[in-house]
N, C-alpha and C positions, 0 to 999 in steps of 0.2 A: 298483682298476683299474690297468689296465697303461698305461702314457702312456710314448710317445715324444717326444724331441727332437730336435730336428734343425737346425741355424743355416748356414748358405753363410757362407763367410767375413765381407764387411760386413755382416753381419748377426749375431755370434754377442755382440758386447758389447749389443747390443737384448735378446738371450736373456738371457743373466747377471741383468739389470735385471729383466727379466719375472720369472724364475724367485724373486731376488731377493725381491721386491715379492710373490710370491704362493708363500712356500716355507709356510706355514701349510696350505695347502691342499694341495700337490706332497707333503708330508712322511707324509701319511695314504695316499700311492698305492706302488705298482713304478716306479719310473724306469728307463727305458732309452735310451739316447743314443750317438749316432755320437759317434767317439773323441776330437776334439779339445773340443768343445759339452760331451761330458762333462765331461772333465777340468777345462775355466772352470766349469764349476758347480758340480762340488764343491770346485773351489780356490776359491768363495767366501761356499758355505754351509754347510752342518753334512748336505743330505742322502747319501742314498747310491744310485750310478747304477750299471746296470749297463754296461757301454760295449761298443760293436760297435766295428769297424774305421772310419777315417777314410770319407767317403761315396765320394769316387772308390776307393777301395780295393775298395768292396763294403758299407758301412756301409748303405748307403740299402737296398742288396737283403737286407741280413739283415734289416730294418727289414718288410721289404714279406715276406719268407717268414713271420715273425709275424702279418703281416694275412691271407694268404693261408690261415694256420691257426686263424685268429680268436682267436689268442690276445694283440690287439694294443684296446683300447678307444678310444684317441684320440691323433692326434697332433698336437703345436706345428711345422711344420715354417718357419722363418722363411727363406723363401728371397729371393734376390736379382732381382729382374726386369731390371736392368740392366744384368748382367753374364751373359757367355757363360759354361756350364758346359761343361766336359768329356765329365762323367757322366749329361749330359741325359738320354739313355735312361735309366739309372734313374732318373732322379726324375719323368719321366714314367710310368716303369710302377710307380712308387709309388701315383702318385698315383693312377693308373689301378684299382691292387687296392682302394683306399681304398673309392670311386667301387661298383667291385662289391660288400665286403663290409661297404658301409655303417657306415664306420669315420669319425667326427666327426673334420677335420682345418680345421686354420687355416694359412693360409699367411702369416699378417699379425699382427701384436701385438694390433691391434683385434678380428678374429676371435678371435684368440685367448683375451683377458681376457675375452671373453662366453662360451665353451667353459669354462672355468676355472672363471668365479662361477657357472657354471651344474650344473657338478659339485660346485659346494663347497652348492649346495644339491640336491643328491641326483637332479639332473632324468636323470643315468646310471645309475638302478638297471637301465631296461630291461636292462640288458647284462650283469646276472648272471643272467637268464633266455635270452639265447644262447647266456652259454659252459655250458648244460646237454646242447646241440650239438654234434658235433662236424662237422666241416667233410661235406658230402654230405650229411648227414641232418636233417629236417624233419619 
């Protein structure tokens, strides 16, 4: 499975931890991650991410062109509620493609570790019989 991450600043040492805590199961997938969120995770685990650009950069929209081609199965996106973003349009028309191409996202750690044990027991096979799809076709 293709899994993104994604951390807003006070939020990206929660990531670490999560990812941490659950790299047994992260280590059987594709990692892909906005550029700084990458970089803390593999400076503190053994996996390997592919890294997009920081999210105001554009990260969050290379994020969203893989959902948009379904080549994206779930994302950790740990965002901040309390803090102004810059880049809000994209992380709302993140969320938005998510939303359309029915792509399992957590926006919360708790969300999240139920997505997680939920893939680590197989409950996202559905989603090797979509990517048989290609984006348009049914």
């Amino acid at each position: 499975m293709n899994i993104a991450l994604v951390a807003h600043d006070r939020k990206k040492d929660e990531m670490v931890n999560f990812v941490i805590a659950y790299e047994h199961v992260f280590v059987r997938h594709t990692l892909f991650a906005t550029g700084t969120t990458g970089f803390r995770i593999m400076e503190q685990t053994e996996l390997t991410i592919t890294r997009f650009m920081s999210g105001p950069l554009g990260g969050d929209q290379q994020i969203g062109a893989m959902v948009a081609q379904n080549e994206m199965d779930l994302i950790v996106f740990l965002r901040d509620p309390l803090m102004a973003q810059p880049h809000e349009p994209d992380i709302s028309a993140l969320l938005r493609l998510c939303d359309v191409q029915s792509i399992p996202l957590a926006t919360n750690v708790a969300t999240a570790e139920i997505l997680i044990k939920a893939l680590d027991r197989g409950d996202f096979a559905w989603r090797e019989i979509v990517h048989k799809y290609k984006p348009g076709e049914v």
